[in-house]
One Martini backbone bead per residue (centre of mass of N, CA, C, O) as a GRO file, in nm:
protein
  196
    1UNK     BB    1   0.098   0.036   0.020
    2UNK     BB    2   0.082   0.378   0.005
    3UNK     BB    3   0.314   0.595   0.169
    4UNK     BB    4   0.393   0.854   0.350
    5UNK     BB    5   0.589   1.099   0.395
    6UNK     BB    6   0.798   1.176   0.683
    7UNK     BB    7   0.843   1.467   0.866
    8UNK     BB    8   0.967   1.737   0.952
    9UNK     BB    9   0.873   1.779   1.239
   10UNK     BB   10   0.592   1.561   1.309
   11UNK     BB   11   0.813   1.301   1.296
   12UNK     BB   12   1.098   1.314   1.465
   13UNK     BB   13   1.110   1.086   1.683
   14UNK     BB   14   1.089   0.850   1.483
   15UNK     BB   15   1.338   0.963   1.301
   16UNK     BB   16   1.531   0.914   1.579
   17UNK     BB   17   1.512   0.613   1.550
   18UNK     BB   18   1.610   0.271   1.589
   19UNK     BB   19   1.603   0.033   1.433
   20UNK     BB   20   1.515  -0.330   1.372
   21UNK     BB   21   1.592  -0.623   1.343
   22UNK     BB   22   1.588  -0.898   1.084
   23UNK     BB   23   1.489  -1.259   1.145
   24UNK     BB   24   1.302  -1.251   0.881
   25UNK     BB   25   1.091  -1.343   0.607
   26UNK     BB   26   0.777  -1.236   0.628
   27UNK     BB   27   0.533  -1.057   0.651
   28UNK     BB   28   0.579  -0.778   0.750
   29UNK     BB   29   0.840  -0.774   0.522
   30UNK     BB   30   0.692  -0.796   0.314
   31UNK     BB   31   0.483  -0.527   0.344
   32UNK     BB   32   0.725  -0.316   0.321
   33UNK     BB   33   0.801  -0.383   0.015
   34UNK     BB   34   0.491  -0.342  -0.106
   35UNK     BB   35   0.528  -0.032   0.059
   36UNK     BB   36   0.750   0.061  -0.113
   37UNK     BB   37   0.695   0.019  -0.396
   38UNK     BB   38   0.408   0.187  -0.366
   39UNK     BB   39   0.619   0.463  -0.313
   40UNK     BB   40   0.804   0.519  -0.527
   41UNK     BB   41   0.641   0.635  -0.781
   42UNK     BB   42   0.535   0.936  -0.611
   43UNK     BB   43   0.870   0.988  -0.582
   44UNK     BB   44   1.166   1.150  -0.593
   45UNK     BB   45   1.442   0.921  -0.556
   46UNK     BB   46   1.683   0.672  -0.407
   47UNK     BB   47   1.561   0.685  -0.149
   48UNK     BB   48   1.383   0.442   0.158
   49UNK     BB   49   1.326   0.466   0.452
   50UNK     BB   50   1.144   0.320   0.703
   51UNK     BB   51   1.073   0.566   0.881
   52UNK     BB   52   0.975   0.737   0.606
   53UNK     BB   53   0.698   0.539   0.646
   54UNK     BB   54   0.634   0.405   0.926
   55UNK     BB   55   0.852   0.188   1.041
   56UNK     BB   56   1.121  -0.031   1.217
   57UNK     BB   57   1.295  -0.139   1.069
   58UNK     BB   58   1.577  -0.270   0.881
   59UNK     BB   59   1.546  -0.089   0.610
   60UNK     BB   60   1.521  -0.036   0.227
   61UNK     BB   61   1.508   0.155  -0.095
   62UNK     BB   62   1.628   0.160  -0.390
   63UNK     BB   63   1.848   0.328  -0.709
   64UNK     BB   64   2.022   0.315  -0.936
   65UNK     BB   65   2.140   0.415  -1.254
   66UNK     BB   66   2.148   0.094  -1.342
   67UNK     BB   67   1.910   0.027  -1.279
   68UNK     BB   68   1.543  -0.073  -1.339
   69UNK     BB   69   1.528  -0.141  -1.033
   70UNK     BB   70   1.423  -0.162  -0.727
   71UNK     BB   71   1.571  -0.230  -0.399
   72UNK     BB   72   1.560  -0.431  -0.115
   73UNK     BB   73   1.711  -0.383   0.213
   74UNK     BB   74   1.810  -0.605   0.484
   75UNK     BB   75   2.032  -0.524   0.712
   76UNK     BB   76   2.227  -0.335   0.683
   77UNK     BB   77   2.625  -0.344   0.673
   78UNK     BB   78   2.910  -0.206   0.715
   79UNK     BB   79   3.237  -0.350   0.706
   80UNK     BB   80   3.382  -0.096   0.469
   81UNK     BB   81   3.541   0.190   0.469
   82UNK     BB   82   3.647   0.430   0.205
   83UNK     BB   83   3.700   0.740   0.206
   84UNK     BB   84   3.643   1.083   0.094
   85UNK     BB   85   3.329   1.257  -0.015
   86UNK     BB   86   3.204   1.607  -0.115
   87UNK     BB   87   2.837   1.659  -0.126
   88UNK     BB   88   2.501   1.665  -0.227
   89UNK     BB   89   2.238   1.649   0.014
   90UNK     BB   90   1.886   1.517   0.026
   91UNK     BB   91   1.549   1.492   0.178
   92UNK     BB   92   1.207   1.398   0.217
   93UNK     BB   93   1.215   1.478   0.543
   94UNK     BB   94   1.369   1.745   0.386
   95UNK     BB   95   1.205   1.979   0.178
   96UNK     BB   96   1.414   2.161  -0.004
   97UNK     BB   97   1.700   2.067   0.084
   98UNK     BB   98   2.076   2.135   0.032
   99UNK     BB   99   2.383   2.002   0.101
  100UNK     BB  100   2.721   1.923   0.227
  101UNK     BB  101   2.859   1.597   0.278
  102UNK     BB  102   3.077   1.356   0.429
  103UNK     BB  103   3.143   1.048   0.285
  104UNK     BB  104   3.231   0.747   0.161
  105UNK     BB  105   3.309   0.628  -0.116
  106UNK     BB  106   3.372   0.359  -0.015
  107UNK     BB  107   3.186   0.030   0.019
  108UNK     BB  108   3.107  -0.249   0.233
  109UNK     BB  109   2.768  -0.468   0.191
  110UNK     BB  110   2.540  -0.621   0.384
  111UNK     BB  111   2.254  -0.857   0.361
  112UNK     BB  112   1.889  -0.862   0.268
  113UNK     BB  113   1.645  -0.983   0.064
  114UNK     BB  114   1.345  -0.990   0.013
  115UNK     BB  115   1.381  -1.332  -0.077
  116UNK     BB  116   1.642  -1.397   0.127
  117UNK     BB  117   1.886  -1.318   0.012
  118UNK     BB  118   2.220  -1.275   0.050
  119UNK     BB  119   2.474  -0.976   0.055
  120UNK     BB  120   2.773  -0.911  -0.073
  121UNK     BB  121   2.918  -0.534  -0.156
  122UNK     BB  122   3.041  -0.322  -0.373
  123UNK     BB  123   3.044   0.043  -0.320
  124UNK     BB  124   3.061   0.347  -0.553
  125UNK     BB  125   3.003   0.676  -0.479
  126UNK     BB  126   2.674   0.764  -0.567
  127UNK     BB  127   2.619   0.455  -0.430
  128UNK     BB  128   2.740   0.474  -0.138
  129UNK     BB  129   2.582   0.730  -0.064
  130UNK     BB  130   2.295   0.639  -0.073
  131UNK     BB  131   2.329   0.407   0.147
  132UNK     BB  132   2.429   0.603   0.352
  133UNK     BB  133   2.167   0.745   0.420
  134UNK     BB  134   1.985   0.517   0.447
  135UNK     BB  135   2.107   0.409   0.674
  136UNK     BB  136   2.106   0.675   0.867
  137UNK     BB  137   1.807   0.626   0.927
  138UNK     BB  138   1.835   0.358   1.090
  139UNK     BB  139   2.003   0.564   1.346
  140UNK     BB  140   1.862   0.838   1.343
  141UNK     BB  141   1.990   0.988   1.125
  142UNK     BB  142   2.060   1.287   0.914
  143UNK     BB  143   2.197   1.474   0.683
  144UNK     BB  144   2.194   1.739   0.836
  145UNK     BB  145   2.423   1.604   1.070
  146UNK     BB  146   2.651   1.644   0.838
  147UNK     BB  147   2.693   1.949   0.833
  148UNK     BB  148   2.921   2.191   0.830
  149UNK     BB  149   2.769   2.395   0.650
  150UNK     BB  150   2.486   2.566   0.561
  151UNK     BB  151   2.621   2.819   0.386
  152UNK     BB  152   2.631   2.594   0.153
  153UNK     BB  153   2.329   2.580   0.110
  154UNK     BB  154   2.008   2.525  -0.064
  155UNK     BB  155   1.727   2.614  -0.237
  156UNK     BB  156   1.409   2.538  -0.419
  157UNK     BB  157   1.264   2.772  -0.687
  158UNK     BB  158   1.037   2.857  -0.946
  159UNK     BB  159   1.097   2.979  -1.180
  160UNK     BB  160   1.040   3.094  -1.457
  161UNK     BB  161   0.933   3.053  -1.787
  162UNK     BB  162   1.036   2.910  -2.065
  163UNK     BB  163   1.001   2.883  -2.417
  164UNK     BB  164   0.772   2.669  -2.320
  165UNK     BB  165   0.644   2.724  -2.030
  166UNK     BB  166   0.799   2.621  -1.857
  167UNK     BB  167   0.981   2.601  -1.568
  168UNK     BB  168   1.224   2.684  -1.334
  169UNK     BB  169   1.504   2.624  -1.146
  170UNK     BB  170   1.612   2.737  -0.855
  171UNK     BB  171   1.876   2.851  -0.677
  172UNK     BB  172   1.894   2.959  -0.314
  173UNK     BB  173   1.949   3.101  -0.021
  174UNK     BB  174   1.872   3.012   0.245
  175UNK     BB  175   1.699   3.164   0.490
  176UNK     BB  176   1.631   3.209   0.816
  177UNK     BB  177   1.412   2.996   0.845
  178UNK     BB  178   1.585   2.738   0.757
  179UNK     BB  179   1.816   2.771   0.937
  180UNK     BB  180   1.634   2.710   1.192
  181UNK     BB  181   1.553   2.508   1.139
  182UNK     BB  182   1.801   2.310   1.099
  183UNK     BB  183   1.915   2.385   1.392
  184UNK     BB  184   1.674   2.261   1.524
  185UNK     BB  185   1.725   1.924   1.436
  186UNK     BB  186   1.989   1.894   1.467
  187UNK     BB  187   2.270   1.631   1.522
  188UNK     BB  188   2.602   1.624   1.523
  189UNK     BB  189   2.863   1.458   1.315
  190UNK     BB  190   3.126   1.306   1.255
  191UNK     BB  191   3.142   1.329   0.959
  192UNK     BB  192   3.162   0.966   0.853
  193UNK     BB  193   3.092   0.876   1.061
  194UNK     BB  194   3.064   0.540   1.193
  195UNK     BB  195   2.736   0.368   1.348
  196UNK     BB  196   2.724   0.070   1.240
   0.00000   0.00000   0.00000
């Protein structure tokens, strides 16, 4: 079934909880993947952790730009990260902002799939990034708690529209309201420091 995602402020305490490991693929858990793939295709992004959809779980859906479909990782846990890349980061959780914050370029990640068969894989860059976005999420970490610095994020908001009357989108610097925002929900974790 389709669900809403859960956003700040209105729903902080649950999404600063640490989520459950799954000891099988049971009921609960197909029923998670199938309200994953079922609110996939509703929002924009690249991965949905379970707590942003109201789960306690221990799970996500992702997509690289190299699959055709999305793919639930139950259980994933980082066994080694290497390097370190600061890029922009944002979340259906926070939405509307975007910061740079410093992830680990390479890990390497063990889990659980949808089918109940165990993966360890290693990804590299924004396949990397991506997977540890979506961890933070089950440690109740938020991408906001990784920023630097604020005053390099910006806010998206929709421009003129083009010679075809499409609108654009621009990028402007957060306002005093987001940055407000932004320091009153963040709980800062230094760079890449690995939690899981």
């Amino acid at each position: 079934m389709k669900q809403r995602i859960w956003m700040l402020p209105d729903r902080q305490a649950f999404l600063r909880q640490r989520t459950h490991k799954v000891k099988n693929i049971g009921s609960r858990e197909s029923q998670l993947a199938i309200d994953f793939t079922d609110t996939w295709d509703t929002v924009s992004a690249y991965g949905i952790a379970a707590p942003q959809i109201g789960s306690d779980l221990r799970a996500f859906i992702w997509k690289s730009q190299d699959m055709t479909e999305p793919e639930v990782i139950f259980n994933p846990k980082v066994l080694r990260a290497l390097g370190e890349v600061k890029d922009y980061d944002g979340c259906l959780s926070v939405p509307g902002f975007y910061c740079p914050t410093r992830r680990a370029n390479t890990i390497e990640l063990t889990g659980l799939l949808a089918d109940g068969h165990s993966i360890r894989r290693k990804y590299e860059g924004f396949d990397a990034r991506i997977l540890q976005h979506e961890i933070d999420h089950l440690e109740g970490v938020l991408f906001i708690d990784r920023i630097d610095d604020i005053g390099e994020g910006y806010t998206v908001v929709q421009g003129p529209p083009d010679d075809e009357g499409e609108p654009t989108i621009e990028h402007e610097a957060p306002s005093d309201a987001t940055v407000a925002f932004i320091e009153r929900f963040r709980r800062p974790v230094p760079g890449h420091a690995l939690v899981w």
